[in-house]
PDB file of N, CA, C and O in Angstrom:
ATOM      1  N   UNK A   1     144.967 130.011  94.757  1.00  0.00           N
ATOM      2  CA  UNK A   1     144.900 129.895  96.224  1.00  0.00           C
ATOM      3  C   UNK A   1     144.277 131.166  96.809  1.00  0.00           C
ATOM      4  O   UNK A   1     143.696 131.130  97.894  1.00  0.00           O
ATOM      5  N   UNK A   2     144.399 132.302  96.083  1.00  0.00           N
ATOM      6  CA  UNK A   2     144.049 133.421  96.742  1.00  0.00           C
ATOM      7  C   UNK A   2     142.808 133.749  96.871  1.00  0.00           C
ATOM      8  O   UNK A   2     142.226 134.341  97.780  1.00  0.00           O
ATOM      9  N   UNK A   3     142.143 132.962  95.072  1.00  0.00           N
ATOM     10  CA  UNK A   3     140.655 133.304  95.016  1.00  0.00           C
ATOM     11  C   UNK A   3     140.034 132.107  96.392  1.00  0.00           C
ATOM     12  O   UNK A   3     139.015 132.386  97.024  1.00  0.00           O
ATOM     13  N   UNK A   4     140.614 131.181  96.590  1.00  0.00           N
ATOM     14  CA  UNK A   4     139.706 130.327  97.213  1.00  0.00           C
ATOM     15  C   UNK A   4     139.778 130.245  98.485  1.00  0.00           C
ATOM     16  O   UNK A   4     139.043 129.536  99.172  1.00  0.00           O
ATOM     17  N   UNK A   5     141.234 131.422  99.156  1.00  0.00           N
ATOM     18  CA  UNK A   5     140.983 132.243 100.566  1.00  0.00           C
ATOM     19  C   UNK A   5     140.234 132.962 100.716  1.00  0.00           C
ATOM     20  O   UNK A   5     139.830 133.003 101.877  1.00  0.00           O
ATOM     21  N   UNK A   6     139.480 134.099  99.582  1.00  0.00           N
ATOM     22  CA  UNK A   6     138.759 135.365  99.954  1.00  0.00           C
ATOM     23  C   UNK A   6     137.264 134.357  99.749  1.00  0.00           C
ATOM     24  O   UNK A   6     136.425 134.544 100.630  1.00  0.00           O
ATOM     25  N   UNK A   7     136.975 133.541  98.887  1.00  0.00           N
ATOM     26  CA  UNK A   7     135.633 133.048  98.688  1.00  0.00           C
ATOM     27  C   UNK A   7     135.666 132.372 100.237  1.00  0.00           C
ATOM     28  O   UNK A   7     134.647 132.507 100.915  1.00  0.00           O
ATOM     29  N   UNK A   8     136.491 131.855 100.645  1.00  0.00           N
ATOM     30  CA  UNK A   8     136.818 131.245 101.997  1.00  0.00           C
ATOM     31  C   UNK A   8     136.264 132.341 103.257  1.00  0.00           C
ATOM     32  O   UNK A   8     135.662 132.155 104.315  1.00  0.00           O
ATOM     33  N   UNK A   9     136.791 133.546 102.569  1.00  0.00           N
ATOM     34  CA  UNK A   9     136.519 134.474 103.938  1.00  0.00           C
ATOM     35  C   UNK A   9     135.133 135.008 103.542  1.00  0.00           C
ATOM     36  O   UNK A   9     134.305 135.176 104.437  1.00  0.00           O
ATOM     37  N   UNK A  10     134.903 135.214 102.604  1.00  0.00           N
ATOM     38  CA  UNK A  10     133.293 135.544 102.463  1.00  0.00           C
ATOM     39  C   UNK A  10     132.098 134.794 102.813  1.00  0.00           C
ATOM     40  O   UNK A  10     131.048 135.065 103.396  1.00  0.00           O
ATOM     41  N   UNK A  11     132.530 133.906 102.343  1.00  0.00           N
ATOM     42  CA  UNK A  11     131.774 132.835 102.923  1.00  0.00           C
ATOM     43  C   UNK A  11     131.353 132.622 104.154  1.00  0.00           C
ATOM     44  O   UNK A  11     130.195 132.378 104.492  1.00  0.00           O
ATOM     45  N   UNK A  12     132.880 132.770 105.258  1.00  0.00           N
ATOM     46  CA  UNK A  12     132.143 132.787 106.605  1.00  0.00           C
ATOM     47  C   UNK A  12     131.852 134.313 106.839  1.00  0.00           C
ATOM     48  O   UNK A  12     131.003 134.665 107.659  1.00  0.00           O
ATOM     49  N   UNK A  13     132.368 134.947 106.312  1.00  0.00           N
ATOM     50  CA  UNK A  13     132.137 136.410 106.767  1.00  0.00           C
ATOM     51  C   UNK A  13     130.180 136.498 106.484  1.00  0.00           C
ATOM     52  O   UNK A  13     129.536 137.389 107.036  1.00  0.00           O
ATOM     53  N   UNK A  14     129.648 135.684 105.779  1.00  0.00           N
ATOM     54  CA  UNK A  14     128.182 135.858 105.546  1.00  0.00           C
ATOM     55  C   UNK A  14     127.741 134.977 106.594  1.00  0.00           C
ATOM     56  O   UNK A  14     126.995 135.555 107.384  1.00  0.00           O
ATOM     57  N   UNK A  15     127.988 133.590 106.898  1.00  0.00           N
ATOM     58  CA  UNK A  15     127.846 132.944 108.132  1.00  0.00           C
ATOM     59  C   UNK A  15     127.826 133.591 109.360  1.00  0.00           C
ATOM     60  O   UNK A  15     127.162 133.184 110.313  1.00  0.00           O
ATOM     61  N   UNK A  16     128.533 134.592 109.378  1.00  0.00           N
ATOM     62  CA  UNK A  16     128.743 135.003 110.904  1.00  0.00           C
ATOM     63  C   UNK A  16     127.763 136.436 110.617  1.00  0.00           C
ATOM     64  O   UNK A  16     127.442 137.104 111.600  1.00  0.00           O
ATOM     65  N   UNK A  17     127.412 136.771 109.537  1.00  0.00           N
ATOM     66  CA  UNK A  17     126.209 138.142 109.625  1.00  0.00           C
ATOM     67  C   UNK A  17     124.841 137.137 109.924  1.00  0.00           C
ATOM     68  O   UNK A  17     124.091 137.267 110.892  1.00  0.00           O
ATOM     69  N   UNK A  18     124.719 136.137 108.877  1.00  0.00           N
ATOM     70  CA  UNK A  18     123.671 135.679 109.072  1.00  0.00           C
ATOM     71  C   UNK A  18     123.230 134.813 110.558  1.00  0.00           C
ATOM     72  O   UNK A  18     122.069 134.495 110.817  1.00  0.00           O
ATOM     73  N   UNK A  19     124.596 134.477 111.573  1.00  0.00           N
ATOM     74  CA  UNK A  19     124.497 133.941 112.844  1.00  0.00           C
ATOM     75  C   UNK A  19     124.159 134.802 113.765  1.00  0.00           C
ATOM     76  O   UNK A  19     123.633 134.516 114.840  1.00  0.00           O
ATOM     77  N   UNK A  20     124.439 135.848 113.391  1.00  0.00           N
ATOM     78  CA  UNK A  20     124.358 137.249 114.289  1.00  0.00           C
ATOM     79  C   UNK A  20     123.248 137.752 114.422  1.00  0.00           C
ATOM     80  O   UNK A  20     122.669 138.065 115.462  1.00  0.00           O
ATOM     81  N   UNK A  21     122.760 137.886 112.845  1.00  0.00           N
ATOM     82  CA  UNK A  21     120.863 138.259 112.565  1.00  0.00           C
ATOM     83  C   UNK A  21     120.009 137.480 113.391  1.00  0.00           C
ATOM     84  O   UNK A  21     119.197 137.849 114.240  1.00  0.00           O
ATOM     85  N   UNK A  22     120.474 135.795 112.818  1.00  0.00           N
ATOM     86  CA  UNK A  22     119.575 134.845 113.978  1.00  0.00           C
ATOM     87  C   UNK A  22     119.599 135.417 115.358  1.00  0.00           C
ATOM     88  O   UNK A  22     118.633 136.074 115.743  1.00  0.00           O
ATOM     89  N   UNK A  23     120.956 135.151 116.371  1.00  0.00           N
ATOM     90  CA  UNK A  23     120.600 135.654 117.273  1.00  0.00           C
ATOM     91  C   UNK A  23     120.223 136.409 117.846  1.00  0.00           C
ATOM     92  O   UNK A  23     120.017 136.101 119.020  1.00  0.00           O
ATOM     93  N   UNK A  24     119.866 137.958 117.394  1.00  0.00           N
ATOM     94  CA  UNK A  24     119.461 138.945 117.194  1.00  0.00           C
ATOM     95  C   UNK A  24     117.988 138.933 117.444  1.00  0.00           C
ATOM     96  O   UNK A  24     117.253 139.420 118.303  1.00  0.00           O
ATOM     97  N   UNK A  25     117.812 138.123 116.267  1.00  0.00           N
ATOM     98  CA  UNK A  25     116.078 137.926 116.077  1.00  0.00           C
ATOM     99  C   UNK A  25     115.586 137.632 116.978  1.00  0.00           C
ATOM    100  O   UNK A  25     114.773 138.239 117.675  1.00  0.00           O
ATOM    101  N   UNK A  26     116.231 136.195 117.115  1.00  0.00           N
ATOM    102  CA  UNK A  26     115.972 135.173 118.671  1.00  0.00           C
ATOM    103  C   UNK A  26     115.252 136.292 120.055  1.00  0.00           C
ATOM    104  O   UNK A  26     114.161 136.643 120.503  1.00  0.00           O
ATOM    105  N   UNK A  27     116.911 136.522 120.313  1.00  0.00           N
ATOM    106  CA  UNK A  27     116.657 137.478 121.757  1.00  0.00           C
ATOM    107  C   UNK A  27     115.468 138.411 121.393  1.00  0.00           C
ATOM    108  O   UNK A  27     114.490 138.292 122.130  1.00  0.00           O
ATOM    109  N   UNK A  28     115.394 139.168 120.551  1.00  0.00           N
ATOM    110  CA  UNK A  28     114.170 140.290 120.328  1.00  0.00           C
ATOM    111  C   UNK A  28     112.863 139.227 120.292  1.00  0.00           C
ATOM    112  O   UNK A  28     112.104 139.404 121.245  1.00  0.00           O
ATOM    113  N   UNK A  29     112.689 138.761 119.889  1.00  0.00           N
ATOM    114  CA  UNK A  29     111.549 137.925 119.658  1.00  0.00           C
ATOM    115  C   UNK A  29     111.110 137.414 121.151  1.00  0.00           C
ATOM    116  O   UNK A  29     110.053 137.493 121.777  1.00  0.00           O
ATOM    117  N   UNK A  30     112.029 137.012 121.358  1.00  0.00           N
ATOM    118  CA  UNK A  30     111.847 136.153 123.022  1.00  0.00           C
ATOM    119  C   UNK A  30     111.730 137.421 124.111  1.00  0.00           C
ATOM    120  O   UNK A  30     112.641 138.245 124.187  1.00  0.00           O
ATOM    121  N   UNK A  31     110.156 137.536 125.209  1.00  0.00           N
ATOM    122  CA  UNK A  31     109.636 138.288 125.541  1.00  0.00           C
ATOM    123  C   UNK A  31     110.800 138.076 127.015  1.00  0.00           C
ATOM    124  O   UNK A  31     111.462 138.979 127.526  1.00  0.00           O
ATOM    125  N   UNK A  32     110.781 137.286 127.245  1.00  0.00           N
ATOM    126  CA  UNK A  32     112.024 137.049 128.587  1.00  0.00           C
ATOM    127  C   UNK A  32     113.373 138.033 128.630  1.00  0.00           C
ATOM    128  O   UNK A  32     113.905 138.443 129.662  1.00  0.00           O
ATOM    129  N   UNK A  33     113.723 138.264 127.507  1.00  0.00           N
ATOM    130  CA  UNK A  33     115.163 139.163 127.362  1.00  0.00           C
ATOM    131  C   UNK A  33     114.919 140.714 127.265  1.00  0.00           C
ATOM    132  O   UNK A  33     113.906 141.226 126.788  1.00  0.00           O
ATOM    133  N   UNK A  34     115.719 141.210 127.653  1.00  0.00           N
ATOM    134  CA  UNK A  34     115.342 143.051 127.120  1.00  0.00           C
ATOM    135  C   UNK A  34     115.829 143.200 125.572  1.00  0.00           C
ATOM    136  O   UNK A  34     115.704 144.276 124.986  1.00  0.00           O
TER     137      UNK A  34
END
C-alpha cells in the first residue's frame, strides 16, 4: 500500500510540474500577458 501511495504521489507530483510548465509556457508565449 505504501509503494502504491508514493508512486501515487509522484505521479501527480509530475502532473502538477508538468501543468505548471504548460501554463507557464502558455502565458509567456502569449504576447497579450506580461
Amino acid at each position: 500500500v505504501e509503494l502504491g501511495l508514493s508512486l501515487k504521489g509522484v505521479r501527480t507530483a509530475l502532473n502538477l510540474e508538468l501543468g505548471l510548465g504548460y501554463l507557464r509556457r502558455s502565458q509567456a508565449t502569449r504576447p497579450g500577458s506580461r
